[in-house]
C-alpha positions, -999 to +999 in steps of 0.1 A: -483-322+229-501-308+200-482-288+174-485-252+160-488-245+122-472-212+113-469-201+080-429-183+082-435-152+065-456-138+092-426-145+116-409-113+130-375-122+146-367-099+179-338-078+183-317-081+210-320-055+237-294-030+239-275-019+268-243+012+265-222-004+293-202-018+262-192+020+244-164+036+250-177+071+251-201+084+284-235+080+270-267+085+285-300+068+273-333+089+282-362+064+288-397+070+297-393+078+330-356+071+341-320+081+324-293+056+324-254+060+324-227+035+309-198+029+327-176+056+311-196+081+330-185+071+363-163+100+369-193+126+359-215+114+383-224+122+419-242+107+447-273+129+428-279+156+400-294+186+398-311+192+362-311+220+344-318+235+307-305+257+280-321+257+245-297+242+232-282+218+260-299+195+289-273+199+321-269+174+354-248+190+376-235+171+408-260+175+437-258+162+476-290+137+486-310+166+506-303+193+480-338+204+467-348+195+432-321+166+434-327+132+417-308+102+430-284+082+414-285+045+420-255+022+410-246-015+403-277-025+385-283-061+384-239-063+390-234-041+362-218-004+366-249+009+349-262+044+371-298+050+367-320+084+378-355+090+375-359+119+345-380+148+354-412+149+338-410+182+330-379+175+307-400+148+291-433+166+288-422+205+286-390+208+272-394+178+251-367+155+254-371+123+233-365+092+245-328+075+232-294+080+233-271+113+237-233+114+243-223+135+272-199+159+277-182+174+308-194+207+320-184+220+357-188+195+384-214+173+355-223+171+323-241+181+293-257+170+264-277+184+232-309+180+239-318+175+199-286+156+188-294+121+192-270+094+184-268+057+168-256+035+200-240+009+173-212+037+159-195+035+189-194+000+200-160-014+210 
């Protein structure tokens, strides 16, 4: 087999991917084109959510599969108790939600979170 010659200061080491089923707070990372809940949201969560806005605040409230403008919520991911939705583009594109991590808080039969309050996954690792 032949060998590569690389010189080791053009080596870039990759971090490990992140996942929020280990925090102990309900957290709620946007993506691109799909939210995903830890494990401590469990007890927020529905069989589907209903989006909604403030200016301040993004809001999923509970929502039944043939409700209109509902997104559902699949569970279990690859064993884990990780629930994932697909994120309106609208909240993306309009109302300009970035893409990381927000902790949520209860509100009614859901939850909230600040739709410009961002937060550092690692300060709340067990």
């Amino acid at each position: 087999m032949e060998e590569l010659l690389i010189d080791l200061g053009e080596l870039e080491e990759v971090e490990k991917f992140f996942t929020t089923s280990g925090l102990r707070i309900p957290v709620v990372h946007i993506g691109a084109a799909a939210v995903s809940f830890n494990r401590a949201c469990h007890s927020l969560l529905g069989e589907a959510i209903q989006w909604f806005t403030t200016p301040e605040y993004v809001i999923g409230l509970q929502a039944k599969k043939g409700d209109k403008n509902a997104f559902l919520l699949h569970g279990d991911v690859n064993g884990c108790r990780i629930h994932t939705a697909y994120i309106p583009a609208v909240l993306r594109r309009e109302k300009k939600i970035g893409i990381g991590y927000y902790k949520l808080y209860k509100y009614k039969n859901g939850f909230a979170f600040k739709r410009y309050e961002q937060i550092n996954p690692a300060d709340y690792l067990n």
